[in-house]
N, C-alpha and C positions, 0 to 999 in steps of 0.2 A: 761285646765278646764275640770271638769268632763263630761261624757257624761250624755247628758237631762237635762241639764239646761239652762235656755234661754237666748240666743243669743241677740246682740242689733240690731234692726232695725232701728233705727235715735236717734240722739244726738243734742241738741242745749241748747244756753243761754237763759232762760226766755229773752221775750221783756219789757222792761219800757212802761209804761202805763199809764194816765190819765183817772181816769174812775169817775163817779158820780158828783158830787161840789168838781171838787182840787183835789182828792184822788189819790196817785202815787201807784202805785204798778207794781210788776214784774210777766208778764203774760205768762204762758206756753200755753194755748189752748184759742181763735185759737190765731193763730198767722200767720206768711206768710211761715214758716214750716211745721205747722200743723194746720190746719184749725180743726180738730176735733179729737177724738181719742174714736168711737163708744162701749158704749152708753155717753161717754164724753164730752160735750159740751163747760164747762170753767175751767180752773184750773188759780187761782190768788192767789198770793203769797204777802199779806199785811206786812212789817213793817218799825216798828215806822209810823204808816200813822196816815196821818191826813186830813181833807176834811173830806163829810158827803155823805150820799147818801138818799135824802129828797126823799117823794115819789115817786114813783115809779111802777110799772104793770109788772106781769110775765103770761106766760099761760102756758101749754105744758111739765111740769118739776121737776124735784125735786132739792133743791137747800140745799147744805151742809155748812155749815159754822162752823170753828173748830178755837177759839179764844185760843192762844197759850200761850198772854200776854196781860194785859189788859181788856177793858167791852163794849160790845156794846150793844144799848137798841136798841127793835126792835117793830113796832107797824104796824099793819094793817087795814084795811078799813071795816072787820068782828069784828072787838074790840080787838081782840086777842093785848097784850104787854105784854113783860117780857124781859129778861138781859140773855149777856151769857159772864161769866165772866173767868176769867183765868182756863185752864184748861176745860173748857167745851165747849158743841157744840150744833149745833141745825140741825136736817136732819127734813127739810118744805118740804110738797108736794103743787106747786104752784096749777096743773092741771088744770083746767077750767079758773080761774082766782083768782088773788089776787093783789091787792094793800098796798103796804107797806113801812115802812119808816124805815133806821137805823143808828144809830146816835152812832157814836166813841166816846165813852166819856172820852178818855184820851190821849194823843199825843206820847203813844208806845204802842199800839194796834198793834199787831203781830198773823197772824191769816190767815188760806187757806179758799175759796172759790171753791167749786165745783160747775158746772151745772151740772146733770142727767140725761141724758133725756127719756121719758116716752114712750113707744110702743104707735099706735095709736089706741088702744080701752083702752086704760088709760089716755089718754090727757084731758079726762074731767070728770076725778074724781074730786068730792071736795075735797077744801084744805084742809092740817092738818098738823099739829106740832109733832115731838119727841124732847121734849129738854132735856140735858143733861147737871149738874152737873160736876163737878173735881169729886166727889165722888161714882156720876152715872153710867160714862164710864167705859169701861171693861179694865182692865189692867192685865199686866201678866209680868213677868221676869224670867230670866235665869241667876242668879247669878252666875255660878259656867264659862258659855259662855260671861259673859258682856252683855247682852243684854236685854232693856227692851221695851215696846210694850203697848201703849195707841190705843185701837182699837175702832175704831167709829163704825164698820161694818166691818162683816166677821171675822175669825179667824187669831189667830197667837200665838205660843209658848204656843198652847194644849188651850189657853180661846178664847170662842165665845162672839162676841158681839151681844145683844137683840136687836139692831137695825130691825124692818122690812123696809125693800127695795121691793119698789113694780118692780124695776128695780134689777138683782142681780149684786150686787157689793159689792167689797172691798175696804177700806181705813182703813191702817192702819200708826201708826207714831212711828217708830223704834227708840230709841236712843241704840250705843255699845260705848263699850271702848274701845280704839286704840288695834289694832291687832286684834280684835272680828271677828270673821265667822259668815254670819249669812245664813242655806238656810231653805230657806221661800216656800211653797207649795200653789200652786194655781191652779185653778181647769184649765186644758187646754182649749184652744180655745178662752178665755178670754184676751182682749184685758188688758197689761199692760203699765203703766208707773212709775218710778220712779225718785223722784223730791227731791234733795238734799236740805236741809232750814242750816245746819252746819257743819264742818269739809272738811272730803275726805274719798270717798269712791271709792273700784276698784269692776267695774263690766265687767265679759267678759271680761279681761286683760287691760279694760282703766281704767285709773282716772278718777275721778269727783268730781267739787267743788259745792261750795255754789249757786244757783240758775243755776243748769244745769238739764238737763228734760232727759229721756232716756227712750226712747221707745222699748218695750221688744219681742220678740218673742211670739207666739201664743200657739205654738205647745207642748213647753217642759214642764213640772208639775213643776217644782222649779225654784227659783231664787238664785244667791248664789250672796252673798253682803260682802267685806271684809272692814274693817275700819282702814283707812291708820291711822287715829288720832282719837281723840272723836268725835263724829261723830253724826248729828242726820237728818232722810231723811222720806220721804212718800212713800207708799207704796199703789198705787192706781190701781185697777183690777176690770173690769167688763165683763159683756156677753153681748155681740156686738147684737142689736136690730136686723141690716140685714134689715133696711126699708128708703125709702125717708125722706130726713133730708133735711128743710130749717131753718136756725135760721137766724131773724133779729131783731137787738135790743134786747130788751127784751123777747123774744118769741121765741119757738122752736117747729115748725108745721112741717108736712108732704109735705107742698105742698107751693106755692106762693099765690095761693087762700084762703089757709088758715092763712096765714098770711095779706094777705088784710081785712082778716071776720076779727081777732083777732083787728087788728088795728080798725076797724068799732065799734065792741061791746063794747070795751074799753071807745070809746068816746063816744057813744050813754047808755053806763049802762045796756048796753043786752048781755044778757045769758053766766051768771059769772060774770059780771062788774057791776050788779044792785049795785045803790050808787055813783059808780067812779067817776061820774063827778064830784058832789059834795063835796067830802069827803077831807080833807086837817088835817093830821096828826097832834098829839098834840106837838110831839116830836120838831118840827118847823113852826109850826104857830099857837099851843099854842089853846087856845078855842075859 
C-alpha cells in the first residue's frame, strides 16, 4: 500500500439489534467494540425493517437519516411532518429538545441512521431540518474509474455537498464496479469509519464484506478502497469534538447531571420540552 493512506485501527461485524417497537437492525456505534467513534454517537444500518419508532425525545445532537429504499414519515411535537423517500435524506438538529415520531411505511425500508454529536455551547440550539430529495442530494461520478458518489455532507469526486453541519463531518455513499480503485481524501485528524451495506471491498490489504465497520486511521489524508466485486459502502469522517461525552437513551450530554436535567425537562415540558407531556403524534395515535 501506498505511502499516506490510512491504516485500519479496528475492524468488526455490526451487532444485531432491536431498537424502537420491533425494529431489527444491524448496529456499528456503540456497540461493545466501540462504544463511540467522536464526534459519532450511532451508526445503524436499517433493512428490509419493519417496527415503528412512535414518539420519542432527543436533546444534545444532530441526527442523519439517509433512506436507501423505501419511505419514512416523520412528525414532531413543534408541527414539523414530511417523508423521506428512496434516495433521499434528512440531517435534524435535535439540540435543545425535540419530540418526534417515525413511522416505516413499507416492509423494505433500507436506510442508515447517524447520531452527531453537538459541542457544548451548541447543545441548545433550536431545532431544525435540512431535508433532501433523490434529486436534491449532491451526486458526482467517475465513469471512466467506475465509481459513483451520493454525498449527503462533505466532498467526493470534485462535488460538494450544501449540507450545513454545525458539527464538521462527512458522509458519503460510494458505489464501484468490480476492480474499481477508489482514493478518497479526507481532511486529517478526523476521525473515520467505513461501513460496507454490498459486495467486497480491500482496504489496507484486508477484505470486507457486507455489514463490517472499519475504523481508519487519523493521521494519513486519503483512503484507498478497492472493489473485489460491485460493491457499495459509506463513507463516514468527522472532527473529533475533544470534550466530556455522556449519552443515555435518547440523549447526548457532557456530563451525568445533564443528563439527569434532560430527563427532568422532558417530563416536566421545561426548557425545550414545552408541550412534551402532552403531545401524542398523529402518525400513531391519530387526533
Amino acid at each position: 500500500m501506498a505511502a499516506g493512506h490510512k491504516r485500519i485501527l479496528q475492524a468488526f461485524l455490526a451487532s444485531e439489534v432491536t431498537e424502537g417497537a420491533g425494529c431489527r437492525l444491524s448496529r456499528a456505534l456503540p456497540t461493545t467494540q466501540l462504544r463511540n467513534l467522536d464526534p459519532f454517537m450511532l451508526f445503524d444500518h436499517l433493512t428490509n425493517a419493519t417496527g415503528q419508532f412512535p414518539d420519542h425525545p432527543h436533546r444534545g445532537f444532530e441526527v442523519v437519516a439517509y433512506v436507501i429504499d423505501g419511505l419514512v414519515r416523520h412528525e414532531d411535537f413543534l408541527g414539523c411532518t414530511g417523508e423521506t423517500s428512496a434516495g433521499g435524506g434528512q440531517w435534524f438538529t435535535a439540540g435543545k429538545g425535540i419530540v418526534h415520531a417515525e413511522k416505516l411505511d413499507s416492509r423494505s425500508v433500507h436506510a442508515i441512521v447517524v447520531w452527531v454529536n453537538l459541542r457544548s455551547d451548541m447543545k441548545f440550539v433550536a431545532p431544525a431540518y435540512q431535508q433532501f430529495t433523490m434529486g436534491s442530494i449532491k451526486r458526482a461520478e467517475d465513469k471512466g474509474a467506475g465509481i459513483s458518489a451520493t454525498i449527503l455532507a462533505g466532498s467526493a469526486l470534485g462535488e460538494t455537498a450544501d449540507t450545513f453541519t454545525r458539527t464538521p463531518a462527512a458522509f458519503v455513499d460510494f458505489q464501484m464496479q468490480s476492480g474499481a480503485v477508489l482514493t478518497h481524501p479526507l481532511p486529517p485528524g478526523w476521525n473515520t469509519l467505513l461501513y460496507v451495506l454490498d459486495g467486497r471491498v480491500t482496504v489496507a490489504g484486508r477484505s470486507f464484506g457486507s455489514k463490517e465497520a472499519v475504523v481508519l486511521t487519523v493521521e494519513e489524508a486519503t483512503v484507498q478502497v478497492t472493489a473485489e466485486n460491485a460493491c457499495r459502502f459509506i463513507i463516514l469522517s468527522g472532527q473529533p469534538l475533544n470534550e466530556p461525552c455522556v449519552q443515555y437513551g435518547p440523549f447526548v450530554m457532557n456530563s451525568r447531571d445533564q443528563i439527569v436535567q434532560a430527563f427532568d425537562d422532558y417530563e416536566r415540558g421545561t426548557n425545550g420540552f414545552e408541550g412534551a407531556p402532552t403531545w401524542r403524534s398523529q402518525l400513531f395515535y391519530g387526533r
